[in-house]
Each structure stands twice: as C-alpha cells, then as structure tokens.
C-alpha positions as CSV (number, residue, x, y, z in Angstrom):
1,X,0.0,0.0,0.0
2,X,3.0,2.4,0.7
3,X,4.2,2.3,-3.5
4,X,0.4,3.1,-3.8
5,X,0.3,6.1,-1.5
6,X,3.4,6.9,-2.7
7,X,2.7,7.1,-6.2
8,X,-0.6,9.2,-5.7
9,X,1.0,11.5,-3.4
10,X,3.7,12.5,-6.3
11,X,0.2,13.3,-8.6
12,X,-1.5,15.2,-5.6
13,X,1.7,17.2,-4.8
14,X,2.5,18.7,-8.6
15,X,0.5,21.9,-8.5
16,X,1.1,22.4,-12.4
17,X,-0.7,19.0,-13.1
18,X,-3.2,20.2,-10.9
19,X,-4.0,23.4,-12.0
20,X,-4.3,21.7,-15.5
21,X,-7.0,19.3,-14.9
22,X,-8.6,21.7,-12.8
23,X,-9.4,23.9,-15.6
24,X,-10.3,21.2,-18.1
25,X,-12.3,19.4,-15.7
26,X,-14.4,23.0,-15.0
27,X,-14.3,24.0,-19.0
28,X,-16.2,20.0,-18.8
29,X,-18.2,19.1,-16.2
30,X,-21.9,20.5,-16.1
31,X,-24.0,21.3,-12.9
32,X,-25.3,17.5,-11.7
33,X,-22.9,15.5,-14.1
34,X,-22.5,12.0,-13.6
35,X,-19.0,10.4,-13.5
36,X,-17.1,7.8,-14.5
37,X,-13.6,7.9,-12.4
38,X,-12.1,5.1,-13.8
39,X,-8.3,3.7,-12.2
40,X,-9.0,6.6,-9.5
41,X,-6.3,6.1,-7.2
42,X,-6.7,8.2,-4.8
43,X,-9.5,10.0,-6.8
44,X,-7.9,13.6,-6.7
45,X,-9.4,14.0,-10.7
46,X,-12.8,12.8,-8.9
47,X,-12.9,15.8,-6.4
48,X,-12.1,18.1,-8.8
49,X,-15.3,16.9,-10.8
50,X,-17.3,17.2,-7.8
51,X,-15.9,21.0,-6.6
52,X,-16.4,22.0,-10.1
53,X,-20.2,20.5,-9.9
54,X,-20.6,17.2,-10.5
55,X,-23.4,15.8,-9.4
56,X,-22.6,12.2,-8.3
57,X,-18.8,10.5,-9.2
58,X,-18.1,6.7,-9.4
59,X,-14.9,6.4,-8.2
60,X,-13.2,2.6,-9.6
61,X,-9.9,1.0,-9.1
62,X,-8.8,-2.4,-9.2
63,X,-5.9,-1.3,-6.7
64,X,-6.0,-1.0,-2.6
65,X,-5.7,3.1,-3.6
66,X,-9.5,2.6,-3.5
67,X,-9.5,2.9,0.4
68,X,-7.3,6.0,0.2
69,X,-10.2,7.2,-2.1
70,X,-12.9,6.5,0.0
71,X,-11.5,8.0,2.9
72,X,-10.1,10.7,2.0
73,X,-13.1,11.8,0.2
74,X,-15.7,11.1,3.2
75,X,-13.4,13.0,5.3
76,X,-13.7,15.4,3.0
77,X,-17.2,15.4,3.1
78,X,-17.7,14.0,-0.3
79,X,-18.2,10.7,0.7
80,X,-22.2,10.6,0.2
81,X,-22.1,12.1,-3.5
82,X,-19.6,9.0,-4.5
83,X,-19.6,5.3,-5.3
84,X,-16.4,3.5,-4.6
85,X,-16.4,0.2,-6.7
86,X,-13.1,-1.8,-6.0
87,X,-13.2,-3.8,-9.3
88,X,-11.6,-3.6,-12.6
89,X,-13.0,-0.8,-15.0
90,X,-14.0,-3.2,-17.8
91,X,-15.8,-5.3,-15.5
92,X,-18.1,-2.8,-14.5
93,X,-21.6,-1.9,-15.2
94,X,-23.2,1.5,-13.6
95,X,-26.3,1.2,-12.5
96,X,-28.1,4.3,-11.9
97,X,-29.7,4.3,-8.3
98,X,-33.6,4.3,-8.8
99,X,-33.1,2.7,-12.0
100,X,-33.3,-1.1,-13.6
101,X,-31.0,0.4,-16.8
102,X,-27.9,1.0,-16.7
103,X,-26.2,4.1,-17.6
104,X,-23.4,5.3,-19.7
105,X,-21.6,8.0,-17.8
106,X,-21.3,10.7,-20.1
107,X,-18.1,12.1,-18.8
108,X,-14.8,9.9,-18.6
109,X,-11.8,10.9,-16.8
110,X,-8.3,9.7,-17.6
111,X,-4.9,10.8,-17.0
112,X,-1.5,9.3,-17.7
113,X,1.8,9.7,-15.8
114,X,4.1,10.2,-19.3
C-alpha cells in the first residue's frame, strides 16, 4: 500500500498537473454531471469533478488506492455524492440508483503519468 500512496501523493503534490485538470475538468463538467472515475487512485481527478459540480462520481480502481479514495473523500465530506467500486473498470456496469438500466456516464476521466 505504501508504493500506492506513494505514487498518488507525487500526482496530488504537482501543482502544475493540478492546475491543469482543474481547468479542463471546469471547461467539462456540467452542474449535476454524472462520472465515471475510472483507475482513480486516490480520486484527486474525482474531487475536482465534484468541486467543479458534478453531481454524483463513481470512483473505480482495481488497486488497494481505492481505500485512500474513500476516505479521503468522506473525510472530506464528499463521501455521500460518491460510489467506490473496488473492481476492474472493464468489469463494471453502472447502475443508476432508482433505476433497472444502466447508464453510460457521459463524462470519462483519464490521465496518464508520461
């Protein structure tokens, strides 16, 4: 767990990075948007969806960063506006709460490390 934190600290500690997503995610993400945090980690890209107004953010990694995830953003006081699926991404299927169908998230976040 250690590499893990680790690895997501380096991505949570480079304000440049940051700052970058930041403003994509808020030239993106619509009042109430639904989405799809896919490989999260530690789900930094996930808040930033949420403080920028999404409405509701499922949060999946196939990695023990998933607990960083969901603590971090329940301390936060996130926790109730997320779905932490510990699973592997192309194993999923979203179902919307209330629902029998499931949905397509309309948003997708992804970053790389190169």
């Amino acid at each position: 767990m250690s590499s893990i934190l680790d690895e997501h600290l380096g991505y949570v500690a480079d304000p440049v990075r940051l700052d970058r997503f930041r403003q994509a995610i808020a030239k993106t993400i619509q009042p109430g948007n639904r989405i799809a945090d896919v490989g999260c980690g530690s789900a930094i890209l996930g808040l930033l969806c949420l403080q920028a107004g999404a409405g509701h953010i499922d949060a999946i990694d196939s990695t023990a960063a998933i607990e960083i995830a969901r603590q971090s953003l329940t301390k936060a006081g996130w926790g109730e506006q997320v779905t932490f699926i510990h699973g592997k991404s192309f194993q999923m299927e979203l179902a919307q709460p209330g629902r029998r169908r499931h949905l397509r998230p309309r948003r997708l976040l992804a970053s790389t490390t190169d």
